[in-house]
C-alpha beads as a LAMMPS data file, in Angstrom:
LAMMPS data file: protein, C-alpha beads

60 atoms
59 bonds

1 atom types
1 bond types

-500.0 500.0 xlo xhi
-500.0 500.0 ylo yhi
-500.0 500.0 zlo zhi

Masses

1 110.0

Atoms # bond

1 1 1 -57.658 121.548 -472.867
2 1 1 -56.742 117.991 -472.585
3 1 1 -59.026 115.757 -475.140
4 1 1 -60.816 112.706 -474.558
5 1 1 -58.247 110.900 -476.378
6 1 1 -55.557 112.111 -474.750
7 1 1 -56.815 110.882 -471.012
8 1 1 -58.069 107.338 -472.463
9 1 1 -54.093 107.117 -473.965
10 1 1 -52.939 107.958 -470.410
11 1 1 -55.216 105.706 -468.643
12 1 1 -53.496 103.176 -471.004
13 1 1 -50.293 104.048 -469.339
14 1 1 -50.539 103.876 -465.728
15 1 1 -50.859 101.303 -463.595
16 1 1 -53.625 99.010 -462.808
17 1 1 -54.081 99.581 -458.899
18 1 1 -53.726 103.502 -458.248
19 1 1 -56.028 106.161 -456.381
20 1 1 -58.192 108.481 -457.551
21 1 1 -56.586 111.006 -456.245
22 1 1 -53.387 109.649 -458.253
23 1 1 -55.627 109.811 -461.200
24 1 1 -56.553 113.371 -460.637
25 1 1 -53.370 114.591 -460.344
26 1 1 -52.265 112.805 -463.389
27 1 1 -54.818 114.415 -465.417
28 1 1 -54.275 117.911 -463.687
29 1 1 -50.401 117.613 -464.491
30 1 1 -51.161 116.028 -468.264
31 1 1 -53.665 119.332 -468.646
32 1 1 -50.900 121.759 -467.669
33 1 1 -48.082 120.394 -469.957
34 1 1 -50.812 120.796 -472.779
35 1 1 -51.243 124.282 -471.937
36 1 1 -47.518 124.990 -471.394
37 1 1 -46.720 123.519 -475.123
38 1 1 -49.961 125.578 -476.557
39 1 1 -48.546 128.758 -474.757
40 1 1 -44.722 127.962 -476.105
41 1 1 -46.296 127.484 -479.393
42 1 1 -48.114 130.508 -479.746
43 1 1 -45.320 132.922 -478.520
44 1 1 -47.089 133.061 -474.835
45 1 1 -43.623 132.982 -472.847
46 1 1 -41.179 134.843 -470.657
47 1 1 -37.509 135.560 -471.327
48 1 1 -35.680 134.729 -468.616
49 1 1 -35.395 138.205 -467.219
50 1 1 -38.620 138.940 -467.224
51 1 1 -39.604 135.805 -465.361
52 1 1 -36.862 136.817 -462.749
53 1 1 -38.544 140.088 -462.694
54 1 1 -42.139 138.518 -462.246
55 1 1 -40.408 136.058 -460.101
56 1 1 -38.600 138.843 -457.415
57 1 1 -42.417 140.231 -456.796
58 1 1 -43.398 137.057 -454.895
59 1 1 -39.966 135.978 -453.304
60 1 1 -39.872 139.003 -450.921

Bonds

1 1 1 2
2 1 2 3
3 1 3 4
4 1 4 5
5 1 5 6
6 1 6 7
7 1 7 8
8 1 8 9
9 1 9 10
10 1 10 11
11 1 11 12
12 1 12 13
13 1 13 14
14 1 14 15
15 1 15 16
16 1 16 17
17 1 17 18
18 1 18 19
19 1 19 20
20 1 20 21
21 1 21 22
22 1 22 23
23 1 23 24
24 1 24 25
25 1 25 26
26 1 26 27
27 1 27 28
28 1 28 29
29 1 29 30
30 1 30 31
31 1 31 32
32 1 32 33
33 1 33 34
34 1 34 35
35 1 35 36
36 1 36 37
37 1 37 38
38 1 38 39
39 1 39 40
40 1 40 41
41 1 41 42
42 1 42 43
43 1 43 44
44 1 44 45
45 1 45 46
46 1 46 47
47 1 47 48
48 1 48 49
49 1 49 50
50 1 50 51
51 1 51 52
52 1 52 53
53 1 53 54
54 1 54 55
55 1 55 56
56 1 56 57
57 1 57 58
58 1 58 59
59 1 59 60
């Protein structure tokens, strides 16, 4: 979950004039890069073979 703290410190970073949909999907990619580096951390990943595996299922 991305933290107050977090979002103010990226609001800090981006420009002045952008949209809110801009905004949104800032805040939706920030959120997912959290997650991704939580989920690395705490042994939640794939070896490659098995995400080639998972991956084959939906590119038929």
């Amino acid at each position: 979950m991305i933290t107050k703290t977090q979002i103010i410190n990226s609001l800090d970073k981006l420009p002045d004039n952008l949209t809110i949909d801009q905004l949104v999907d800032h805040l939706i990619f920030v959120e997912k890069v959290e997650k991704g580096l939580d989920d690395s951390i705490n042994g939640r990943v794939s070896s490659k073979e098995e995400a080639k595996e998972k991956l084959s299922k939906w590119l038929k």
